[in-house]
C-alpha positions in Angstrom: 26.2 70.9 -33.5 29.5 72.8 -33.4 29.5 72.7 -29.6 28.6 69.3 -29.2 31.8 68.5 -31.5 34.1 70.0 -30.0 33.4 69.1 -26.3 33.3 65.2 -27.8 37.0 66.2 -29.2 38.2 67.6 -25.7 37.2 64.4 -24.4 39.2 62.6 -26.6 42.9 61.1 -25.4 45.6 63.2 -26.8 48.8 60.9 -28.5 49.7 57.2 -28.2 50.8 57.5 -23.7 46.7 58.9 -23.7 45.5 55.6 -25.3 47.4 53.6 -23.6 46.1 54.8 -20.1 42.7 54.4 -21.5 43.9 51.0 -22.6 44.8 50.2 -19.0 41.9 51.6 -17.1 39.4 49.6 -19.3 41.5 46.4 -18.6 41.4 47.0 -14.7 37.7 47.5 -15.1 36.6 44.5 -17.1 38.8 42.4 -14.0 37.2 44.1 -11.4 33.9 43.4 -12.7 34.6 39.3 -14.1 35.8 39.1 -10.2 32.9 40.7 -9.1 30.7 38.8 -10.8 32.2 35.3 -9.4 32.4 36.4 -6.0 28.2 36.8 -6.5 27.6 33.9 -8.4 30.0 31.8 -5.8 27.7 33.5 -2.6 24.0 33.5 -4.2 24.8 30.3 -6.8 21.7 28.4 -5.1 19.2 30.6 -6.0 19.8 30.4 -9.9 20.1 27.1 -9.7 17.2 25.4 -11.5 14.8 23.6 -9.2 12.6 20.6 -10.8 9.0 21.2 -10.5 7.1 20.4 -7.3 5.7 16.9 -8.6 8.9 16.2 -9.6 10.5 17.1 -6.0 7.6 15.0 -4.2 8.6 12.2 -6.6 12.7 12.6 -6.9 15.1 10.2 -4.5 16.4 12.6 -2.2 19.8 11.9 -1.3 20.3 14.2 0.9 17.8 13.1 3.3 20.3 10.0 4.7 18.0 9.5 8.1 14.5 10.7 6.7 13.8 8.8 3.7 10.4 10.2 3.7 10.8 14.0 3.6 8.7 16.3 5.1 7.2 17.2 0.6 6.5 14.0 0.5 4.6 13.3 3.2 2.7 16.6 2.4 1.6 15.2 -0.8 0.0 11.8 0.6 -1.5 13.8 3.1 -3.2 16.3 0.3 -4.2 12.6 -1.9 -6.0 11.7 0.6 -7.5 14.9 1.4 -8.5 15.4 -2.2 -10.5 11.6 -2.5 -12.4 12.6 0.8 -13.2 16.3 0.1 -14.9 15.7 -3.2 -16.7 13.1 -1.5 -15.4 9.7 -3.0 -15.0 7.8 0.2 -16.5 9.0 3.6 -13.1 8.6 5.3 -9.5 6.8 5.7 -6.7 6.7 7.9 -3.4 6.4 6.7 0.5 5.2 7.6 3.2 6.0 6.1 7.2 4.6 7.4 10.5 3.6 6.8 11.2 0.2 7.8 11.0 -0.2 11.7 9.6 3.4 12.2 6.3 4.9 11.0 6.4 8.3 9.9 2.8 9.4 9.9 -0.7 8.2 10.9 -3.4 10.2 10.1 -7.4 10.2 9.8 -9.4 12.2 7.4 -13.0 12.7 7.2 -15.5 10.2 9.1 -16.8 6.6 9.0 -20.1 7.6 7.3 -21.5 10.8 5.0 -23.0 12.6 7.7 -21.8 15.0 10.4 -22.8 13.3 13.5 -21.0 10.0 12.2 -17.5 9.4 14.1 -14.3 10.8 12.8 -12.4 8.5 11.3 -8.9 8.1 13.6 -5.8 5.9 12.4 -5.5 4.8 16.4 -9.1 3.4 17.2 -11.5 3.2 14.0 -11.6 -0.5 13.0 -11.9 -1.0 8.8 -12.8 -4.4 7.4 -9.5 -5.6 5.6 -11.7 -7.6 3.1 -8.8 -9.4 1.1 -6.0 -8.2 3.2 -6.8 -11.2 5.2 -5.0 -12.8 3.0 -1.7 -11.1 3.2 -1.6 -9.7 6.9 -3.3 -12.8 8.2 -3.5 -16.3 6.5 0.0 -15.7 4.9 1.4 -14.9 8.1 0.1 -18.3 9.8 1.7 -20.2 7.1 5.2 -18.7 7.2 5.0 -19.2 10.9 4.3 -22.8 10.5 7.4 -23.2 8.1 9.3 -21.4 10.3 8.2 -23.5 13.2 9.8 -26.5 10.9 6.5 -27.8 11.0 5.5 -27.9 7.0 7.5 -27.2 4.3 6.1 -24.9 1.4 6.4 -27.8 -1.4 4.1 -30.6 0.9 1.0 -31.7 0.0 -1.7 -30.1 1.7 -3.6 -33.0 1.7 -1.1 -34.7 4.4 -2.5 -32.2 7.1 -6.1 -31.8 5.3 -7.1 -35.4 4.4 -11.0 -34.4 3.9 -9.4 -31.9 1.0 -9.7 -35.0 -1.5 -10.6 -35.4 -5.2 -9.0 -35.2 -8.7 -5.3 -34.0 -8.5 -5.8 -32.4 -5.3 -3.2 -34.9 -3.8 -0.7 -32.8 -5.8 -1.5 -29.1 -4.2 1.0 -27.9 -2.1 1.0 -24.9 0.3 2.8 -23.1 -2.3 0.2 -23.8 -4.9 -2.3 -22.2 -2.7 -0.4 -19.6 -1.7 0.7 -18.0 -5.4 -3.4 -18.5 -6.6 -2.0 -21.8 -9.0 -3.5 -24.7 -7.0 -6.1 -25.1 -9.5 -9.0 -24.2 -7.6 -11.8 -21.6 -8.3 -12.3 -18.0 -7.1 -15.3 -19.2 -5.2 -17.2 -22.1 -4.6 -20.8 -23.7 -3.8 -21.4 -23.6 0.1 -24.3 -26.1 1.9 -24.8 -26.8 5.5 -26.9 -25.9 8.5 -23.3 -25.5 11.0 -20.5 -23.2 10.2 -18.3 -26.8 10.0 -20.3 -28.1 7.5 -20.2 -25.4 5.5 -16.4 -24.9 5.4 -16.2 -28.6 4.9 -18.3 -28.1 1.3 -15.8 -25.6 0.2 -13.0 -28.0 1.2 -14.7 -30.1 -1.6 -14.5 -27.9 -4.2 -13.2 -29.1 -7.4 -10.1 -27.9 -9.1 -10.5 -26.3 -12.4 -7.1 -27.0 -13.9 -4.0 -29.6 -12.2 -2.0 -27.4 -10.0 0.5 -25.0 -11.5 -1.2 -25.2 -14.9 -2.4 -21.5 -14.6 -3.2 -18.3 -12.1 -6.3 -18.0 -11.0 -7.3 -15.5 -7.9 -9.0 -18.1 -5.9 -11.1 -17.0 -2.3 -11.3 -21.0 -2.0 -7.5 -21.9 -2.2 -7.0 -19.0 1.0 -10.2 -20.7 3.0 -8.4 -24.3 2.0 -5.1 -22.6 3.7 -6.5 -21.4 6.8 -8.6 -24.9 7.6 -5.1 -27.0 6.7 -2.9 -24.2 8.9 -5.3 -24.6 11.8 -4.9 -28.1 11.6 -1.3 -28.1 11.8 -1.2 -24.9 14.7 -3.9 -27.4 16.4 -5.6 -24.4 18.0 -8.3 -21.6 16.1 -5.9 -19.5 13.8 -7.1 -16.2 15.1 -5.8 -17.2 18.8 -2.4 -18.9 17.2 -2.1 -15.2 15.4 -2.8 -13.2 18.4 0.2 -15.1 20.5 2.5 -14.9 17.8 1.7 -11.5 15.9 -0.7 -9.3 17.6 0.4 -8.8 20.9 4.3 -9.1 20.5 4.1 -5.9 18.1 1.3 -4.2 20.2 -1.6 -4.6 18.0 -4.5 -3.9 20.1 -7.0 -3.3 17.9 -6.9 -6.4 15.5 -9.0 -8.9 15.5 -11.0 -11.4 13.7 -15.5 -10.5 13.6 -15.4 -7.8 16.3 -19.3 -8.5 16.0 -22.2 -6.3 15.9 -21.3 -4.4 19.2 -18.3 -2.8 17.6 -18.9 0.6 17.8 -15.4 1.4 16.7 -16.0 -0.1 13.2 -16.2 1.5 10.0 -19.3 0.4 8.5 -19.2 -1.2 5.0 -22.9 -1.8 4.1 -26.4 -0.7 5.3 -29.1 -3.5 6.2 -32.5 -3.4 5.1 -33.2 -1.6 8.4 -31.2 1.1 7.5 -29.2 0.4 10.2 -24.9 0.3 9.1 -23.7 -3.0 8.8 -20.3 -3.4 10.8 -18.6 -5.7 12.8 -18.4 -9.1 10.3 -17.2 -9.4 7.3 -18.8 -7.6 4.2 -17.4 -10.7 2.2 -19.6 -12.7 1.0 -18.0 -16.1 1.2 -16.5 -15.4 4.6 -20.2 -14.2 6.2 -21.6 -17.2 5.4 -19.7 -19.7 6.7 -19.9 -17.7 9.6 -16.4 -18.4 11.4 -13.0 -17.1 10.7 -11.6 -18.1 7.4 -8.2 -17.2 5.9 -9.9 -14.6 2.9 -11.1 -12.2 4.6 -12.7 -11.3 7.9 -10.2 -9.1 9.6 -10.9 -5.7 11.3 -7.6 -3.6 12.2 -6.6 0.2 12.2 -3.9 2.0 10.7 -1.9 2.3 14.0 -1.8 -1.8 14.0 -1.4 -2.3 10.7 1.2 0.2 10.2 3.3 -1.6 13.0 3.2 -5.3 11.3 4.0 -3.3 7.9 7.1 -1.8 9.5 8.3 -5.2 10.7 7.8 -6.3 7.1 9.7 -3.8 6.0 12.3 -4.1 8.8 13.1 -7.7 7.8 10.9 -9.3 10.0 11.4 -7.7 13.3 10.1 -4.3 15.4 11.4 -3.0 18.3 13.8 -5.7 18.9 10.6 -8.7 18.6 11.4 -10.8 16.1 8.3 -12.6 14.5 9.6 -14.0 11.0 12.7 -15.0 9.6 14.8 -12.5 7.3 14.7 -15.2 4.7 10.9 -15.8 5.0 10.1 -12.2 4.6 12.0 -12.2 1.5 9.6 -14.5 0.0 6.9 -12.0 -0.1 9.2 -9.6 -2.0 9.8 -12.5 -5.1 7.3 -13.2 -8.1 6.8 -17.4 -7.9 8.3 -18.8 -11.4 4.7 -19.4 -13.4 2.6 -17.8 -10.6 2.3 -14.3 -12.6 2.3 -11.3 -10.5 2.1 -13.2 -7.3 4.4 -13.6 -4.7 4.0 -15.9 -1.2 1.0 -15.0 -0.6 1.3 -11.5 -1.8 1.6 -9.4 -5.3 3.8 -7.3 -7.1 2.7 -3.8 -7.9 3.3 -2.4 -11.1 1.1 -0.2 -12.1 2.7 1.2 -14.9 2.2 -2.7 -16.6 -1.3 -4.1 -15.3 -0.6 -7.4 -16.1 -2.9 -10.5 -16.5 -3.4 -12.9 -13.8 -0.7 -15.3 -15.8 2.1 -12.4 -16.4 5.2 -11.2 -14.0 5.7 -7.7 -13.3 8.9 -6.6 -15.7 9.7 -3.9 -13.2 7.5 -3.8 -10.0 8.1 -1.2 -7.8 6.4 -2.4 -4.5 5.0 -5.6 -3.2 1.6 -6.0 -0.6 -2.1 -6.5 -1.2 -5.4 -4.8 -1.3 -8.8 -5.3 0.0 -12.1 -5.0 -1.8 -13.3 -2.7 1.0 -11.2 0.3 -0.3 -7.4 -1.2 1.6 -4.2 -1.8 0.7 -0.5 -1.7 1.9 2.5 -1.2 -0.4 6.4 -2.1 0.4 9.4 -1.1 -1.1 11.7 -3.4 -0.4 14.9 -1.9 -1.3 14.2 1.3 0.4 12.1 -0.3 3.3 9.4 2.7 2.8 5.9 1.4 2.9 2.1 3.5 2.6 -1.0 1.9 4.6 -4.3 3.3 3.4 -7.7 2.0 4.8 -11.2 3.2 3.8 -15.1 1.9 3.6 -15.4 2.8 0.2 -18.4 0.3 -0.4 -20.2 2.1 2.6 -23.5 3.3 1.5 -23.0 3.5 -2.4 -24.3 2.5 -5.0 -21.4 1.0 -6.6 -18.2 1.2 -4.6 -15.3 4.0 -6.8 -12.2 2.6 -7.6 -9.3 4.0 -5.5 -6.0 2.0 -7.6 -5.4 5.8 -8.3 -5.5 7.0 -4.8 -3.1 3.5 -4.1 -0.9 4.7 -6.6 -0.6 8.2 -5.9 0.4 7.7 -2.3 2.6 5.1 -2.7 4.5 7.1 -5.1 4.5 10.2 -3.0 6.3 8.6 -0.2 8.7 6.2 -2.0 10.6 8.9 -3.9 11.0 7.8 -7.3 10.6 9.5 -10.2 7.1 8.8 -13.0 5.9 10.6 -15.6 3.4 13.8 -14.9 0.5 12.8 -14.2 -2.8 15.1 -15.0 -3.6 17.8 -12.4 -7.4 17.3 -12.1 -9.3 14.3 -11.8 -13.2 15.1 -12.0 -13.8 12.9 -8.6 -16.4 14.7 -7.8 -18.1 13.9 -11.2 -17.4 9.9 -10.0 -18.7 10.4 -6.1 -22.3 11.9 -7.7 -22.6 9.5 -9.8 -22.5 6.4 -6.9 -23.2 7.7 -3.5 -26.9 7.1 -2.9 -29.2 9.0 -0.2 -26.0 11.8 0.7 -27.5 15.5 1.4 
């Protein structure tokens, strides 16, 4: 004890000049280290900056990615939402496209067109999907706006002008709009007779309306058949050659066309026959099959390659690669909810999924505009951003009842447009849902 005191007092400063050297010394250090400790804070400040979580980046606008509005995280996590639905065996297959106005990003294929090894890979440049419903948007629509663009109808006209055999109670008041936004009146479907493709299209065509037009939404199969028979009228040629002179071709669409046919050995199959033999090549819709000709709700085949390049001129204002197929001002109608049409645009629909609305409801804050197909496809557009997703899938191929992929839509679309949503649940028990519907799968 006694020599521990006394070397703690020989350490001790001696009069006032001792402390104030202490004084000084201990002011020179505290300096040295506050300078020392901005100098390391101003050189290794990024690293203790707090990041937001993955989802959050995948999800986040990134400003700093001025020429790549999709980055490199975000395409990542489309790719993985895909891979995820496919792995635990929900679909067979899909291809995707993902872009930027005018430029696509990414095209890729996962899995195949059926459940079993020796079917064909699905590819986003050659496999074939029915579009089912997206008839409606890519194909049908797209005559129309041509036709007003042409100067040769005008949205608010009478259909009946160009369709005279389209006759009946307040059907002389349906205009192309009416038909377009799903508020002509008509029904979702409608009784079909004949023995000749033209006489069954000409039954539909006298299908009565449920309500006067405008008086409510209803999604209507019959009002898009009723638009492709009056549009072929006024193109006065078959719709599908009309679209492959003034769509197809310009933007290099090689693979699109209307009832490939049997032979099609690029196409995705979407039901198996009695045989056992897949069903591929026509149209899996109902309606459309048995009319047996092209009609303007469904019956399309494209791949993702194709329909990624008309998305991007969508996106792009209505022109790719320096072709220009529709107006600027006409593409804007597709991004605009119709007054009293609900949800629906010109011949498209706004995508809120935050809201699900009813059929007679607007989106309050859509965040994307396009359409889906029954057949498992959709594509999505951001208008304001110009980024748009492109998924296409046979999810009715060999099931028992055909999963539900809005989450999959969802997912993706929100991956690649960058904006921010709520956490969403890590884990989805798919797998529990693809046991549960695939039949006959090893």
């Amino acid at each position: 004890m006694g020599r521990e005191r006394a070397s703690k007092d020989s350490l001790a400063p001696r009069g006032l000049g001792g402390w104030l050297l202490v004084w000084l010394l201990g002011g020179l250090a505290f300096a040295g280290a506050v300078m020392l400790v901005v100098e390391i804070a101003t050189m290794a400040g990024p690293a203790f900056v707090a990041r937001p979580s993955l989802r959050r980046q995948q999800r986040l606008v990134m400003a700093r990615h001025q020429n790549d509005l999709i980055s490199p995280v975000q395409m990542d996590s489309a790719d993985a939402d895909v891979r995820d639905v496919v792995s635990h065996r929900v679909i067979p297959g899909a291809t995707l496209a993902i872009g930027t106005r005018g430029k696509v990003v990414q095209l890729a294929g996962y899995g195949r067109v059926g459940w079993f090894a020796s079917d064909a890979a699905a590819s986003p440049d050659s496999t074939m999907y029915d579009l089912a419903s997206l008839t409606k948007a890519v194909a049908t629509t797209s005559a129309v706006l041509l036709l007003v663009q042409d100067g040769r109808i005008g949205l608010d006209d009478p259909v009946q002008r160009w369709l005279p055999e389209f006759n009946g109670l307040w059907k002389n008041r349906v205009t192309w709009r009416d038909l377009l936004t799903h508020s002509s009146g008509l029904p979702p479907a409608g009784h079909i007779h004949g023995n000749t493709p033209a006489e069954r299209l000409h039954s539909l065509l006298r299908t009565k309306l449920d309500a006067p037009p405008g008086a409510e939404v209803q999604y209507s199969d019959v009002s898009f058949i009723v638009l492709w028979a009056a549009a072929q009228r006024v193109a006065g040629e078959p719709l599908q050659n009309f679209l492959a002179r003034r769509v197809w071709r310009p933007l290099g669409m090689r693979s699109t066309a209307f009832w490939p046919g049997e032979g099609c050995t690029r196409c995705a199959p979407t039901l198996t026959l009695h045989n056992g033999e897949p069903y591929r090549g026509k149209p899996s819709d109902p309606i459309a099959h048995k009319i047996g000709i092209p009609v303007g709700n469904a019956g399309l085949f494209s791949t993702a390659h194709d329909l990624g390049r008309f998305t991007a001129m969508i996106a792009n204002g209505g022109e790719l690669d320096g072709v220009r197929i529709f107006r600027p001002d006409l593409v804007r109608l597709l991004f605009h909810q119709v007054p009293g049409a609900g949800h629906r645009t010109m011949g498209w629909e706004a995508f809120c999924p935050a809201e699900h609305p009813t059929q007679q409801q607007p989106c309050v804050h859509p965040i994307a505009y396009g359409h889906t197909g029954w057949t498992g496809t959709s594509l999505w557009v951001d208008p304001v951003r110009g980024v748009w997703a492109v998924i296409l899938s046979n999810r009715s191929y060999d099931v028992k009842r055909p999963p539900p992929l809005d989450e999959l839509r969802e997912d993706v679309f929100l991956d690649v447009a960058t904006r921010p949503i709520a956490p969403q649940p890590a884990s989805r028990s798919q797998s529990a849902l693809r046991d549960s519907t695939v039949a006959g799968v090893p």
